[in-house]
C-alpha positions as CSV (number, residue, x, y, z in Angstrom):
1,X,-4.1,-5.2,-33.4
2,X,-4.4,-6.9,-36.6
3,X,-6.9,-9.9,-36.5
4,X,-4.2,-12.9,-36.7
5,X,-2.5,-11.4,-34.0
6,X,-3.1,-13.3,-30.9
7,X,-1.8,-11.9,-27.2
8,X,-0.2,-15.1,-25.5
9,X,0.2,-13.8,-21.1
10,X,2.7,-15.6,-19.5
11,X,2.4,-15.0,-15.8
12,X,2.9,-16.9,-12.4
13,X,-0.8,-18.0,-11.8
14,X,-3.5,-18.2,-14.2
15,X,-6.7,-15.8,-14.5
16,X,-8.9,-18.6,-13.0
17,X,-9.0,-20.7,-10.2
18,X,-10.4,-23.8,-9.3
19,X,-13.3,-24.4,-7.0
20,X,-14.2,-27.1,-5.7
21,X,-17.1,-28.5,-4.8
22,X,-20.2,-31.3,-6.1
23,X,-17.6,-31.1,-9.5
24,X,-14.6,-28.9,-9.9
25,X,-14.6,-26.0,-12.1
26,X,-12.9,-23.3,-12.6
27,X,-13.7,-19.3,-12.1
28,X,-12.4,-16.0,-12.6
29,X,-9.7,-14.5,-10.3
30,X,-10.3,-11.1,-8.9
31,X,-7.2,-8.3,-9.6
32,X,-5.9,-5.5,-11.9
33,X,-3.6,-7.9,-14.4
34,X,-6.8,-10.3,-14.9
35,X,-9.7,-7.5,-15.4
36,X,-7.1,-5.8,-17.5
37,X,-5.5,-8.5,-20.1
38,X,-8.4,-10.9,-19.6
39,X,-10.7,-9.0,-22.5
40,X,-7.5,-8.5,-24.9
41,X,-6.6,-12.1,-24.6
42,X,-10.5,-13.2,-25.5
43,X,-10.6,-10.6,-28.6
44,X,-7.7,-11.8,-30.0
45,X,-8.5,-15.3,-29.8
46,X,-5.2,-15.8,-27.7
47,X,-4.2,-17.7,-24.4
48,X,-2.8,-17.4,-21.1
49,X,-0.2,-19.3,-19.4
50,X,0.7,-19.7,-15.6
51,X,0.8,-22.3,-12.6
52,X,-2.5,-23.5,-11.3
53,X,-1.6,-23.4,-7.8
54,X,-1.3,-27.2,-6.9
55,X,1.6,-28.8,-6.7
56,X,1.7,-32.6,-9.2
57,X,-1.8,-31.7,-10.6
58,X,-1.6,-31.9,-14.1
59,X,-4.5,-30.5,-16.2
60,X,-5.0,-30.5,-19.7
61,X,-5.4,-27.2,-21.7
62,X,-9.1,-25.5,-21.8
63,X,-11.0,-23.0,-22.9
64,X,-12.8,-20.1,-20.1
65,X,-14.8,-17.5,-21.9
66,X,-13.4,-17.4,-24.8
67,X,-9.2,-17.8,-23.7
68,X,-6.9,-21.0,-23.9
69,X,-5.6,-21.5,-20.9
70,X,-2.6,-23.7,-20.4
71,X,-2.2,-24.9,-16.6
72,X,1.8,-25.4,-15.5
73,X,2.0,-28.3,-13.2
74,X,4.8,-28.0,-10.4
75,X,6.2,-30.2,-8.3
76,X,6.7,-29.6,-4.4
77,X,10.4,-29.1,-5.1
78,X,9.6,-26.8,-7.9
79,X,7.0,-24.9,-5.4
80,X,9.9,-24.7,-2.7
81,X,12.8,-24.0,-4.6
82,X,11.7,-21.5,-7.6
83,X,8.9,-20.1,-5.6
84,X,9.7,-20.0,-1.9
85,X,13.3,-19.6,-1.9
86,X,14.4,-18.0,-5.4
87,X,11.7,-15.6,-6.0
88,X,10.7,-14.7,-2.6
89,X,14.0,-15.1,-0.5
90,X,16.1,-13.8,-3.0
91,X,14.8,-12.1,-5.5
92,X,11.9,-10.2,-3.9
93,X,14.1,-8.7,-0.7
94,X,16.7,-8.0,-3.2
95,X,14.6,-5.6,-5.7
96,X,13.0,-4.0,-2.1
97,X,16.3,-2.3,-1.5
98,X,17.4,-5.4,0.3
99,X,15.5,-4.4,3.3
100,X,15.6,-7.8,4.3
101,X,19.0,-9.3,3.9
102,X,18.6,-11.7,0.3
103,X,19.6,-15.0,0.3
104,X,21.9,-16.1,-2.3
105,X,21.7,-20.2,-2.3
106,X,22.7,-21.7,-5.4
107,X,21.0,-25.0,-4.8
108,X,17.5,-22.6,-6.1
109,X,19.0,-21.0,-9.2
110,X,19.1,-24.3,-10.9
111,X,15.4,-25.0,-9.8
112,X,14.5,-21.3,-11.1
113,X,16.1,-21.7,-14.8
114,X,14.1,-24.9,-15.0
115,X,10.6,-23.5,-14.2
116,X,11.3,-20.4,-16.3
117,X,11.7,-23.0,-19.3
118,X,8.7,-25.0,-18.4
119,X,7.0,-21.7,-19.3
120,X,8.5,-20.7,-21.9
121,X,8.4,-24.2,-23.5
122,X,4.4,-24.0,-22.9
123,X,4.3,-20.8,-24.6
124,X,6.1,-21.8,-27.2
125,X,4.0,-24.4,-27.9
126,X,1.3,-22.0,-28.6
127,X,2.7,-19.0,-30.0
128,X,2.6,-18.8,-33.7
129,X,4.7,-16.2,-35.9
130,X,3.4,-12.7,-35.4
131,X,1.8,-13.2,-31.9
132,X,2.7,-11.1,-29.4
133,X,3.4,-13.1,-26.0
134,X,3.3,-10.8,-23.0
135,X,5.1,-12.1,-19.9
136,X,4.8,-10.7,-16.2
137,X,7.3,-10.2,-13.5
138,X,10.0,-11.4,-11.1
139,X,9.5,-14.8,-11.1
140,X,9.6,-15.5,-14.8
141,X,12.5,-12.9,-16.1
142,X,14.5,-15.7,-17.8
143,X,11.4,-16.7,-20.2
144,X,11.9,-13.8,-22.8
145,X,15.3,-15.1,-23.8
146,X,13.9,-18.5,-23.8
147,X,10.9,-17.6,-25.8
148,X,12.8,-15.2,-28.5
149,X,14.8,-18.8,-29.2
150,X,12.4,-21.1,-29.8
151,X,10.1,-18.5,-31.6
152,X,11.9,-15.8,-33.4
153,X,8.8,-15.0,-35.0
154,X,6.7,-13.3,-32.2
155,X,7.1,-10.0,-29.7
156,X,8.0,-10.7,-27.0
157,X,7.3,-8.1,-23.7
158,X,8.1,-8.0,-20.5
159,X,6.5,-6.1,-17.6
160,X,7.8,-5.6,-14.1
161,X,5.3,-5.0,-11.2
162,X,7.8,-4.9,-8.5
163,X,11.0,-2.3,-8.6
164,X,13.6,-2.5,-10.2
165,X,16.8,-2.0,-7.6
166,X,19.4,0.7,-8.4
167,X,23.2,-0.6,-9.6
168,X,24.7,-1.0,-5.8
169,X,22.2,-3.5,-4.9
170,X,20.8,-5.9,-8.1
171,X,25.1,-6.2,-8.5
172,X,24.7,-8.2,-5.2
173,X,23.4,-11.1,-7.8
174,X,25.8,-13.6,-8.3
175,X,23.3,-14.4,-11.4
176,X,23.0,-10.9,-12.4
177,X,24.7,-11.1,-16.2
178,X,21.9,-14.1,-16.9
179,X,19.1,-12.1,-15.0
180,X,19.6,-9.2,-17.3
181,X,20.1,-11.4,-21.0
182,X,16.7,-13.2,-20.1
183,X,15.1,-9.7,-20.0
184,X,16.7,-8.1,-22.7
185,X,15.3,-10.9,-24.9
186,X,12.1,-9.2,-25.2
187,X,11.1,-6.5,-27.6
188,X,10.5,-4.5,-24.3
189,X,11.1,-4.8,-21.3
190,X,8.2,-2.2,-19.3
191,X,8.5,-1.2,-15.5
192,X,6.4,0.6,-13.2
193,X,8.9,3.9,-13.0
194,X,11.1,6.2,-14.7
195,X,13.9,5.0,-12.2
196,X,13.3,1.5,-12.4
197,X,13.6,1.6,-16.0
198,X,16.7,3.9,-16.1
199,X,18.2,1.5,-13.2
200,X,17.6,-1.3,-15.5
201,X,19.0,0.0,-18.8
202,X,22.5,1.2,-17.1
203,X,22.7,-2.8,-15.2
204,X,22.4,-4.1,-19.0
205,X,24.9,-1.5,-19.9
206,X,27.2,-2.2,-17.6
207,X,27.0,-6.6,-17.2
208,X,25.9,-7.2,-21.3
209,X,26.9,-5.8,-24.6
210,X,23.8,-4.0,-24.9
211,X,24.7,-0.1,-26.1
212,X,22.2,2.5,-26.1
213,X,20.5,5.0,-24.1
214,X,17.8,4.8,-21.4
215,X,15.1,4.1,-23.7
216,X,16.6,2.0,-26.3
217,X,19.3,-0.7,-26.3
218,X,21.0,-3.3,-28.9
219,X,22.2,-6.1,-28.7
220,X,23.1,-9.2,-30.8
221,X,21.6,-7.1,-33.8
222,X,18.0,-6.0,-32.1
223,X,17.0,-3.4,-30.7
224,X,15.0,-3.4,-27.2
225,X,12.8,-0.7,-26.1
226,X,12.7,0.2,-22.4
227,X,9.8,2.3,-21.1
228,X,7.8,3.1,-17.7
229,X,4.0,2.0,-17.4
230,X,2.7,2.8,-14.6
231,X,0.0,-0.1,-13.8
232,X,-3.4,1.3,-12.2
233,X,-7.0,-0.1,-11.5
234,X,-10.3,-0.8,-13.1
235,X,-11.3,3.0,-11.7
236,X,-14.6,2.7,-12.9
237,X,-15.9,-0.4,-10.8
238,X,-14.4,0.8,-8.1
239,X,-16.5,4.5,-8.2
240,X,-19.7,2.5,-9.3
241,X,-19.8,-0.4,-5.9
242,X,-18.6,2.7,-3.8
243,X,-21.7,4.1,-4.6
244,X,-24.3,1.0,-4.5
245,X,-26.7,1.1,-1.6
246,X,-25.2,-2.0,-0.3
247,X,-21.7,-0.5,-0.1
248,X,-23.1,3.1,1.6
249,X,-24.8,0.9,4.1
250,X,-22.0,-1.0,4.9
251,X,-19.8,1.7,5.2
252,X,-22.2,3.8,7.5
253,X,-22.8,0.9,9.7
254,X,-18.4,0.6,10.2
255,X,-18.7,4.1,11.2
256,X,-21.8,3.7,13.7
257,X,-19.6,0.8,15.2
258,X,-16.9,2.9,15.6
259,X,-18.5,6.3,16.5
260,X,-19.7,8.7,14.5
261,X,-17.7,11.3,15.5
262,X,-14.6,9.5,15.5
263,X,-12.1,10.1,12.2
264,X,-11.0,6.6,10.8
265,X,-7.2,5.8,9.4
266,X,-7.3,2.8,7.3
267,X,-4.6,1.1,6.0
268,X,-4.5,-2.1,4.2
269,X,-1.7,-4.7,3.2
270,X,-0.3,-7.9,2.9
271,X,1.2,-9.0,5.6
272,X,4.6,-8.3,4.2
273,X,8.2,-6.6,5.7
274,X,7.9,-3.7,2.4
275,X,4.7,-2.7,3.6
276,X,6.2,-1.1,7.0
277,X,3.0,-1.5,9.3
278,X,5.4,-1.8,12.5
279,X,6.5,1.5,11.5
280,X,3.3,3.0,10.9
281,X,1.8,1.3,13.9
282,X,4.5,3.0,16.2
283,X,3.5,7.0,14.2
284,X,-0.4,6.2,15.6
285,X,0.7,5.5,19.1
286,X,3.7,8.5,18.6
287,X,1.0,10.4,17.9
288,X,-1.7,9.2,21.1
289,X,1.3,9.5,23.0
290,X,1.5,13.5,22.4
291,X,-2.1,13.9,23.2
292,X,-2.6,15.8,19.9
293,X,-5.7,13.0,19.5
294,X,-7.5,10.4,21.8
295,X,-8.4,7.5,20.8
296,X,-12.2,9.8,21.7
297,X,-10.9,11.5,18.3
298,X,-9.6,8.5,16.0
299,X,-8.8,5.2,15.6
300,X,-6.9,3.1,13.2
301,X,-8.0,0.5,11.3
302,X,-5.4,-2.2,10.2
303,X,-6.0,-5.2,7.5
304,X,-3.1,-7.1,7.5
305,X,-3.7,-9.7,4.6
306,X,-1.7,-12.8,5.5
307,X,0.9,-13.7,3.2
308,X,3.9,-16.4,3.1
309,X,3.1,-17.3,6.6
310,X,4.7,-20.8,6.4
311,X,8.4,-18.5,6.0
312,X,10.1,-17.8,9.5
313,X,10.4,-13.7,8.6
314,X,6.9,-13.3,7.9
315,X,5.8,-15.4,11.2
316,X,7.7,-13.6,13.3
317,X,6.8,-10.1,12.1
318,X,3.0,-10.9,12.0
319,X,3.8,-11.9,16.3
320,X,6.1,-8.6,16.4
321,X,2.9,-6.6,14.8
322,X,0.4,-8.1,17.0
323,X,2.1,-7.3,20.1
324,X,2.5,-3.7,18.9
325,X,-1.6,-3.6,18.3
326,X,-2.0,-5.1,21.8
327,X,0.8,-2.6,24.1
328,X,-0.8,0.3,21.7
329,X,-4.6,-0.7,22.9
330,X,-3.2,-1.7,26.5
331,X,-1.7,2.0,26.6
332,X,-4.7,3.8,25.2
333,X,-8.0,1.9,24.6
334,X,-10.9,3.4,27.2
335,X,-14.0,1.2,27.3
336,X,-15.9,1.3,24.4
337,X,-13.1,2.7,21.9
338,X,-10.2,0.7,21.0
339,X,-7.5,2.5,19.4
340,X,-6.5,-0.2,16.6
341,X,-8.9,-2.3,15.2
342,X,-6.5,-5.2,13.8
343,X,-7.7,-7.2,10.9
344,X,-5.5,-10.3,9.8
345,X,-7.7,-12.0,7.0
346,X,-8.5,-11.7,3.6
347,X,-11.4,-9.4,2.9
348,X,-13.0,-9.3,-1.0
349,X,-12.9,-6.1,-3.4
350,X,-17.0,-5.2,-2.2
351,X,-15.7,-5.8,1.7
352,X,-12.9,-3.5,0.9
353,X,-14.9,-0.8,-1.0
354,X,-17.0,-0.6,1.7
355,X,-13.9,-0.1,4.4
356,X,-12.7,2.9,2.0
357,X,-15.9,4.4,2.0
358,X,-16.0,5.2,5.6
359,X,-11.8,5.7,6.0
360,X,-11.8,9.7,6.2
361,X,-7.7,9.0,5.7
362,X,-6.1,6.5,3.9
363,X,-2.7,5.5,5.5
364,X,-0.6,3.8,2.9
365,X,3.4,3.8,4.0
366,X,5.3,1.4,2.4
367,X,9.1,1.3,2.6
368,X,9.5,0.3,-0.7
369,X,6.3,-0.5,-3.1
370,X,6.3,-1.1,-7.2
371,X,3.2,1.1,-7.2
372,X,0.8,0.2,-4.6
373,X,-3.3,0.0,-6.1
374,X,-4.7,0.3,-2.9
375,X,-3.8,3.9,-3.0
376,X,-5.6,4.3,-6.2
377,X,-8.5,2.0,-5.1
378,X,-9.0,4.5,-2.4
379,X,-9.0,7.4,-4.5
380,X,-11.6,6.1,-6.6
381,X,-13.9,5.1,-4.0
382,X,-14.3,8.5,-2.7
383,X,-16.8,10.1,-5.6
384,X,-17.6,13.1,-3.7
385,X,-14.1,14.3,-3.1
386,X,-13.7,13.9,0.3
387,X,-10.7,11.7,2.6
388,X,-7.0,12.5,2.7
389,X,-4.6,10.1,1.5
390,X,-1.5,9.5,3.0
391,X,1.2,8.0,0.8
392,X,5.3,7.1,1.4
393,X,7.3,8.6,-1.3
394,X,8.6,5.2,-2.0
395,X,5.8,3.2,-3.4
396,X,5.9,3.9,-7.2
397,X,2.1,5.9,-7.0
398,X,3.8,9.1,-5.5
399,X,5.2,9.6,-9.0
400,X,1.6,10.0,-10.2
401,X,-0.4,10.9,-6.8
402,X,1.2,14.3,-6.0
403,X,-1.8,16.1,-4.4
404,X,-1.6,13.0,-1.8
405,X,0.4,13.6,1.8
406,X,3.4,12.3,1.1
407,X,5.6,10.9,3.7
408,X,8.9,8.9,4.3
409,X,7.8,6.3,5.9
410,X,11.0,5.4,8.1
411,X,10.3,9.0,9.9
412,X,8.2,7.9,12.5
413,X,7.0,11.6,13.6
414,X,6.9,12.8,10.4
415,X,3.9,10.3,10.0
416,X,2.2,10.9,12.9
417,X,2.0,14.1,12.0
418,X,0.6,13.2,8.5
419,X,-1.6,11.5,10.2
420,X,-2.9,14.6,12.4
421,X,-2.8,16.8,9.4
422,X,-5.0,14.7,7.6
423,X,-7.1,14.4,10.1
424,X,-7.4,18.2,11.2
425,X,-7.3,18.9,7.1
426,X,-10.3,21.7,5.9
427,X,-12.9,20.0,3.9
428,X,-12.2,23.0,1.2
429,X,-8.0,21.7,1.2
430,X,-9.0,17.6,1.1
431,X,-11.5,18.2,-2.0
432,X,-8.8,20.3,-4.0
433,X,-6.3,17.2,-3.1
434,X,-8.8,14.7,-3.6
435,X,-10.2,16.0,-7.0
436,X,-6.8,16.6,-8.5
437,X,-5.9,12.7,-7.6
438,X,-9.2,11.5,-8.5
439,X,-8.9,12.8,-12.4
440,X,-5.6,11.5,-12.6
441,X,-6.8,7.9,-11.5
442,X,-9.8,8.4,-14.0
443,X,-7.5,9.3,-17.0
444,X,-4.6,6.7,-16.7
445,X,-6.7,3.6,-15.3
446,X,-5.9,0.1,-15.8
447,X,-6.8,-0.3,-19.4
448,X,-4.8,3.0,-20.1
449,X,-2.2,1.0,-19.0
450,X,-2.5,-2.6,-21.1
451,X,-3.5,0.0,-24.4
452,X,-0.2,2.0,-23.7
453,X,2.1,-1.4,-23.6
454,X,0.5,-2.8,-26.5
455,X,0.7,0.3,-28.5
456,X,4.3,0.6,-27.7
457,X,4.1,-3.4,-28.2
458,X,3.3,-2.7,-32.1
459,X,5.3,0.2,-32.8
């Protein structure tokens, strides 16, 4: 990238967070977008903009290691209405195949157009002609338009993390025609799969005067590339902490605490309705239930990473998972072996490593998933090519993760019996599945990815 070309991100939250304490200051946030933009931004001298996470806080801009960073302040009704309700009542059920019914309340689309220019303005305000400002997913898909009119001058891209839904459900949008201009104001618009990016290109097609083909569009005299980037992890830190003494002792002492001859199932999520752990929870005791295992043989391992607890949905599915966890270990747990060991709290990247390091199966089921890292964190934790990865076909890393057991994961025997195949798998058959995923994780990591979308950012 040529030296006066600076990368502006615009995303939701910023690649810092605040800590408080004698004074407040501000660190680095863990997570794929951060570890992979973060040293692009700092080369090119460039910035990054996104909320800071408080509501009425405003903080002036300011340099961390070597990026500007421009904090959006938003009010509580901004928090409710654009974040809450928009983005996560509507917008998020909608692009998961709607399987949870989306709202569609007009008193947040107003709220939602607002906040999208609050960002865009804020980029604006930094980008200068030849920049190249990168903005990120659902809640900000207006901002490209926005951006492209204040500053003709720049390149604009846009990258989707989540899916994007098929023609019979996004038309569901009473805003759909304004959802689909704000994206096509970018230079190029970047999803996480083939389909999404096909589904997205027909929409335009079909509710704008964009004309082209899957991979290109025009409209209004410019042409829009559309392309699939399949994001990925930093594969590398991952393989290295798997192998620190401090991980393997961690891991070893999971596994003494669980029995050593017991076979762990791991699976870890937000505690979100895509992520179908009531589904997977009833495959595990399905699969008790036959007798094929005891809970002498395995046990599962569940973190549940709470998430948007304060929304009715989410509430009542964590109580509707928690009683599942308690009938399964009321039906099957015999003293001293529990048959789900239920985790509902935050755990950090070395806690994790350590939990994938001991899983001998990785359980990852999602009914419908952008890509899902977790697969790929587990994949690269397990240097030695051993573990079996279980993986729904609907989570965007089955496109890439072939060699993994792959599953619907609305077929509630079809999964248990995943889960006994991996389980009963060879150690000769789980290193020829593990080794084939573990190069492709190595090749195409998270920097592949960012290098990819800038490349076909400049061309």
């Amino acid at each position: 990238m040529p030296s006066n070309r600076r990368l502006i991100v615009v995303a939701n939250r910023l690649p810092v967070r605040r800590v408080s304490g004698g004074e407040t200051r501000w660190v680095a946030s863990e997570g794929g977008l951060v570890t992979a933009l973060a040293p692009i931004a700092r080369s090119t001298h460039g910035a990054w903009v996104g909320w800071s996470g408080a509501s009425d806080r405003r903080t002036a801009r300011f340099t961390h290691d070597g990026i500007a960073i421009q904090p959006l302040a938003l009010s509580e009704r901004e928090v409710e209405s654009f974040y809450h309700e928009f983005s996560n009542r509507t917008l998020w059920p909608l692009y998961h195949d709607a399987i949870r019914t989306p709202e569609f309340d007009r008193r947040h689309w107003g709220p939602y157009v607002e906040v999208n220019m609050k960002y865009a303005r804020a980029a604006a305000r930094i980008a200068r002609k030849g920049d190249i400002v990168w903005v990120h997913d659902y809640h900000l898909q207006l901002v490209p338009e926005m951006i492209r009119r204040m500053r003709p001058g720049v390149r604009i891209g846009f990258f989707l993390h989540i899916p994007f839904p098929p023609e019979e459900i996004f038309a569901w949008l009473p805003w759909r025609t304004e959802i689909l201009r704000g994206l096509l104001g970018a230079d190029l618009v970047g999803f996480q799969t083939t389909a999404s990016a096909k589904n997205f290109a027909a929409l335009a097609r079909k509710y704008t005067p964009a004309e082209g083909t899957d991979h290109e569009l025009e409209i209004g005299g410019r042409r829009v590339a559309v392309g699939s980037f399949p994001i990925s992890i930093d594969a590398d830190w991952f393989e290295s902490t798997a192998k620190l003494p401090r991980t393997i002792t961690q891991a070893k002492a999971l596994r003494s605490r669980i029995g050593a001859k017991r076979k762990i199932l791991l699976a870890v999520d937000r505690l979100d309705y895509t992520k179908g752990i009531d589904a997977r929870l009833q495959a595990y005791e399905l699969l008790l239930g036959s007798g094929r295992l005891t809970v002498e043989d395995v046990c599962l391992m569940q973190i549940a990473v709470p998430s948007r607890e304060r929304v009715f949905e989410y509430a009542d599915m964590r109580e509707q998972i928690e009683r599942l966890v308690g009938r399964i270990n009321g039906e099957f747990a015999v003293p001293g072996s529990v048959a789900v060991h239920y985790f509902r709290r935050s755990f950090t990247r070395e806690e994790l490593t350590a939990f994938y390091v001991a899983a001998d199966a990785m359980v990852v089921t999602p009914l419908r998933d952008g890509m899902n890292l977790v697969a790929k964190e587990y994949v690269a934790c397990r240097p030695e090519a051993s573990g079996a990865l279980i993986l729904s076909e609907f989570a965007g890393a089955a496109q890439e993760l072939r060699r993994a057991i792959l599953v619907n994961p609305r077929d509630v025997e079809g999964v248990a019996d995943a889960m006994h195949y991996a389980v009963k798998m060879s150690k000769k058959e789980a290193r020829h599945r593990m080794g084939i995923l573990r190069t492709q994780v190595r090749r195409h990591d998270v920097y592949d990815w960012a290098r990819s979308f800038m490349e076909a950012m400049r061309s």
